[in-house]
C-alpha positions in Angstrom: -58.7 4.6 8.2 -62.0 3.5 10.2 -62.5 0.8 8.8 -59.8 -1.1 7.7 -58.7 -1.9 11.4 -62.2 -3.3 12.2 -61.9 -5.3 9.2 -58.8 -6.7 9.7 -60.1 -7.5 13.7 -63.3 -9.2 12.4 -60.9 -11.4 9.6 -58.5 -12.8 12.6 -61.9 -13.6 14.4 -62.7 -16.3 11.9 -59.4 -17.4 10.9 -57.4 -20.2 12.4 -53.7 -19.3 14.0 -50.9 -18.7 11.6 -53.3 -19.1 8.9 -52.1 -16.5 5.7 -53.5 -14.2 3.8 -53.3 -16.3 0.7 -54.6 -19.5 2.2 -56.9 -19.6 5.3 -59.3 -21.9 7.4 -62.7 -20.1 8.2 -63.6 -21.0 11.8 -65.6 -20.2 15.2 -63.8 -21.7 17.6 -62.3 -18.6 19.2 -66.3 -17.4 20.1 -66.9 -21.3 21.0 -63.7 -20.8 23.3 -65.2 -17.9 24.7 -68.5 -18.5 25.5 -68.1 -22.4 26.5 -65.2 -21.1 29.2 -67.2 -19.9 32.6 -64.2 -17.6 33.4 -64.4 -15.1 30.8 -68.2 -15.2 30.7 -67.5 -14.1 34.3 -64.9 -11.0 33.1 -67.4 -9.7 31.0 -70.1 -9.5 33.4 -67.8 -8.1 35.8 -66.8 -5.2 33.4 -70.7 -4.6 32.6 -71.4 -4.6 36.3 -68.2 -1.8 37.2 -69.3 0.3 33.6 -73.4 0.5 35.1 -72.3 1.3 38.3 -70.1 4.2 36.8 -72.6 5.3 34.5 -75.2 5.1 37.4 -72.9 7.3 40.1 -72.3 9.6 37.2 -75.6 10.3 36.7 -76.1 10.9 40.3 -73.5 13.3 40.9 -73.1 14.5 37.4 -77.0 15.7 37.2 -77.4 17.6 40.4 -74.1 19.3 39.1 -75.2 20.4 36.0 -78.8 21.4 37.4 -76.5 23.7 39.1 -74.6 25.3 36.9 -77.5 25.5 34.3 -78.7 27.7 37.0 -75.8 30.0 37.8 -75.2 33.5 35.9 -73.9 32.9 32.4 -70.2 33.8 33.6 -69.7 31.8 36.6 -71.6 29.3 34.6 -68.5 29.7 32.2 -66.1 29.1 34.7 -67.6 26.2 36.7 -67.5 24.5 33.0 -64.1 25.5 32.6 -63.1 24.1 36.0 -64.8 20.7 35.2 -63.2 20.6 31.6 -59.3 21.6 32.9 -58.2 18.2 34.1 -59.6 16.4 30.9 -56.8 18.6 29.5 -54.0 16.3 30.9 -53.7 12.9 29.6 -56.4 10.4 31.4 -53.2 7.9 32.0 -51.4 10.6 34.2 -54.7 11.3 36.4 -55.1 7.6 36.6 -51.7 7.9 37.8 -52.2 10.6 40.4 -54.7 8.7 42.1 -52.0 5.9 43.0 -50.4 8.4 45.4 -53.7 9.7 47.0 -54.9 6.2 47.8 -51.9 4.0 48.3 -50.3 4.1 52.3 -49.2 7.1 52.9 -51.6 9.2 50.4 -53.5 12.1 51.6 -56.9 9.9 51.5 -55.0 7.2 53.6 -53.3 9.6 56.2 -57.1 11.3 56.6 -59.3 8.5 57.5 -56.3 7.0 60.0 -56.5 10.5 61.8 -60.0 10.2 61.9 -59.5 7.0 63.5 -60.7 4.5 60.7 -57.6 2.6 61.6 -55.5 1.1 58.1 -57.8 1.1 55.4 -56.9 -1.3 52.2 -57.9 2.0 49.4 -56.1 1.1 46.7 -56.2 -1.8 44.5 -59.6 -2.7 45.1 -63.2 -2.6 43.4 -63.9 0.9 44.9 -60.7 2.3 43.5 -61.2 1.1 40.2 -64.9 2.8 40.7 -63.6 5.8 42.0 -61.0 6.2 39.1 -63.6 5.8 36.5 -66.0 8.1 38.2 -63.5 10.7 38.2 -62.4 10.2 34.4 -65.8 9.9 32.7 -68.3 12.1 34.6 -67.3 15.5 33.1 -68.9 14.0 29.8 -71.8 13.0 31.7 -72.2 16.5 33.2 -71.5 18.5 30.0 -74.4 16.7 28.3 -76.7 17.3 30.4 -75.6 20.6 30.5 -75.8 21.7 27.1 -79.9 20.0 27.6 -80.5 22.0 30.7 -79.4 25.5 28.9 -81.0 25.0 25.6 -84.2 23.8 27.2 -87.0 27.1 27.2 -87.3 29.1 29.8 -90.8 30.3 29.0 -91.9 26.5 29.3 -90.4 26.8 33.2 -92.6 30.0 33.4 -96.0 28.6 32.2 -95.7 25.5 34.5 -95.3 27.9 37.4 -98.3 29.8 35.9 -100.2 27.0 36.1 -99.8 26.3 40.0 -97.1 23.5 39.8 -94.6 23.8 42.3 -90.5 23.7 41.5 -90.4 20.1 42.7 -93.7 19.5 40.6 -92.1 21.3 38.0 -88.5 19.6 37.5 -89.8 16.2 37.4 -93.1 17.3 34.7 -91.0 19.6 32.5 -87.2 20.1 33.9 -86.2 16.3 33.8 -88.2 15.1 30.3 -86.5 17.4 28.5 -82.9 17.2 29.8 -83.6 13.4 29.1 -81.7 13.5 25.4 -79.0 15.1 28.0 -79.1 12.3 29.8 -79.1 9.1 27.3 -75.9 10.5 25.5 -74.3 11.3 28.9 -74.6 7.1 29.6 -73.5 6.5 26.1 -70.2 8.7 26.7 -69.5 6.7 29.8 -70.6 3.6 29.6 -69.0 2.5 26.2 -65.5 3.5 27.5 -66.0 2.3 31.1 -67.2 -1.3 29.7 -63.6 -1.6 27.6 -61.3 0.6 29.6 -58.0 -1.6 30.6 -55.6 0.8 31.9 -57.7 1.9 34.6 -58.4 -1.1 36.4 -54.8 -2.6 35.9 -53.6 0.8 37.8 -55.8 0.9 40.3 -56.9 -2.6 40.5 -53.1 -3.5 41.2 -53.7 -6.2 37.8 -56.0 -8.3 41.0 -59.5 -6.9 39.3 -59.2 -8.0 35.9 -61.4 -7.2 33.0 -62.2 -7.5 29.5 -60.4 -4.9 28.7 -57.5 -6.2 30.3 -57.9 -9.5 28.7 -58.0 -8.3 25.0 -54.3 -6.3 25.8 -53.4 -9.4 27.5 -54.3 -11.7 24.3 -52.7 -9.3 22.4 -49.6 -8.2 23.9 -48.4 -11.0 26.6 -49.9 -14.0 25.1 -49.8 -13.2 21.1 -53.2 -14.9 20.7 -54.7 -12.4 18.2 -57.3 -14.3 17.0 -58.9 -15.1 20.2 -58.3 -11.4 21.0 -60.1 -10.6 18.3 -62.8 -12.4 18.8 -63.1 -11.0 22.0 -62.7 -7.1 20.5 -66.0 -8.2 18.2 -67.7 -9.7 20.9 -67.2 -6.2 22.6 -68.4 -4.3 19.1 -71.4 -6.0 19.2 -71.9 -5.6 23.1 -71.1 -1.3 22.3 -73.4 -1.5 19.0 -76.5 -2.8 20.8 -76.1 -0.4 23.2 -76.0 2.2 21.5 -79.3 0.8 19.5 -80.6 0.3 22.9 -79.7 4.2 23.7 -81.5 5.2 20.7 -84.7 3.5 20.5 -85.0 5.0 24.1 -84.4 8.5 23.2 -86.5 8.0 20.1 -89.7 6.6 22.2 -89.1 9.5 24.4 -89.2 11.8 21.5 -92.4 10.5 20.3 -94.1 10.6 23.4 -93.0 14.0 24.3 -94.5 15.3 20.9 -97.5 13.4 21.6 -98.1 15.1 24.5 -97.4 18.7 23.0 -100.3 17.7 20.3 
């Protein structure tokens, strides 16, 4: 069930159109016609540019917030998790949705900043509301992973360091932060790989105006019927996701090491 898909994908990749089953043409031009054409080397750097900037904003409001509740009372801890997991309960298209009628002329957001006096403010259908949509439909991964780090870390480890005259500040960033890190690395794995392909986000919010390559595999699929050049593209992607995710794990690994260095 896994695999079969990816292997059909990676077959139209290196087959000519209309070629059969029976009888095919092994070829490369789809990745030539990628990689030789300026404008789609230009869509994927745009959608690896929007995905770091979500993963990055995510860490920044996702770690503070789990910092946070990793310090509350196990029950309100339990329901501030509970608050952040509720909307993940609806479908992600509908809350992408929802966000069309706070931003768009007339929304709350919009009716806000004119009383404020910011005058009429383009919200929707821009970078920012692409941003903002992805912000809001990845970070609770980001936060529950480092979460989970920040509760199972040991608490008697916290207690030595202040035995040892380290301050909190001295104390987050020696012990706090180094072992929240795992946390951390599989928080930017859960939002990063689905923010670098994610289609139906920008084409709602983006208005169909901030186009990327996520956009342009359903378009190659769906619209124009090239599905060998969008499956080129899908593999291209693969790869991009799979040496990320080697990327992720060498990091965490070297981390590892150094921290049981240090213990020895």
């Amino acid at each position: 069930m896994l695999l079969l898909p990816m292997l059909l994908i990676a077959v139209y990749s290196v087959v000519n159109t209309g070629n059969s089953i029976v009888s095919f043409t092994l070829t490369l031009d789809h990745f030539r016609k990628f990689f030789t054409d300026p404008d789609f080397l230009l869509i994927l750097w745009r959608s690896i540019v929007i995905a770091v900037k979500t993963t990055v904003i995510c860490i920044l409001l996702g770690y503070p917030t789990a910092y946070f509740i990793s310090k509350c009372k196990e029950k309100i801890g339990n329901i501030l998790i509970l608050a952040i997991t509720l909307p993940t309960w609806i479908n992600m298209l509908v809350r992408t949705y929802a966000w069309i009628g706070i931003l768009s002329s007339g929304g709350i957001v919009y009716t806000i900043l004119k009383f404020l006096g910011f005058g009429d403010v383009e919200l929707l259908y821009t970078e920012g509301a692409v941003l903002l949509g992805m912000v809001y439909n990845f970070i609770p991964f980001m936060i529950l992973q480092i979460n989970t780090s920040l509760s199972k870390m040991d608490k008697s480890l916290l207690e030595a360091s202040a035995d040892l005259g380290a301050n909190k500040f001295l104390t987050f960033w020696k012990v706090t932060f180094p072992l929240s890190l795992p946390g951390v690395i599989s928080g930017i794995s859960l939002v990063f790989l689905p923010a670098v392909s994610s289609f139906f986000i920008p084409k709602l919010l983006g208005g169909g105006q901030y186009f990327l390559i996520g956009n342009m595999i359903e378009n190659q699929f769906i619209t124009v019927g090239e599905w060998n050049f969008g499956s080129a593209i899908s593999m291209i992607m693969a790869m991009i996701m799979m040496l990320s995710m080697y990327a992720v794990r060498k990091i965490e690994e070297r981390n590892t090491g150094k921290r049981k260095e240090k213990r020895k």
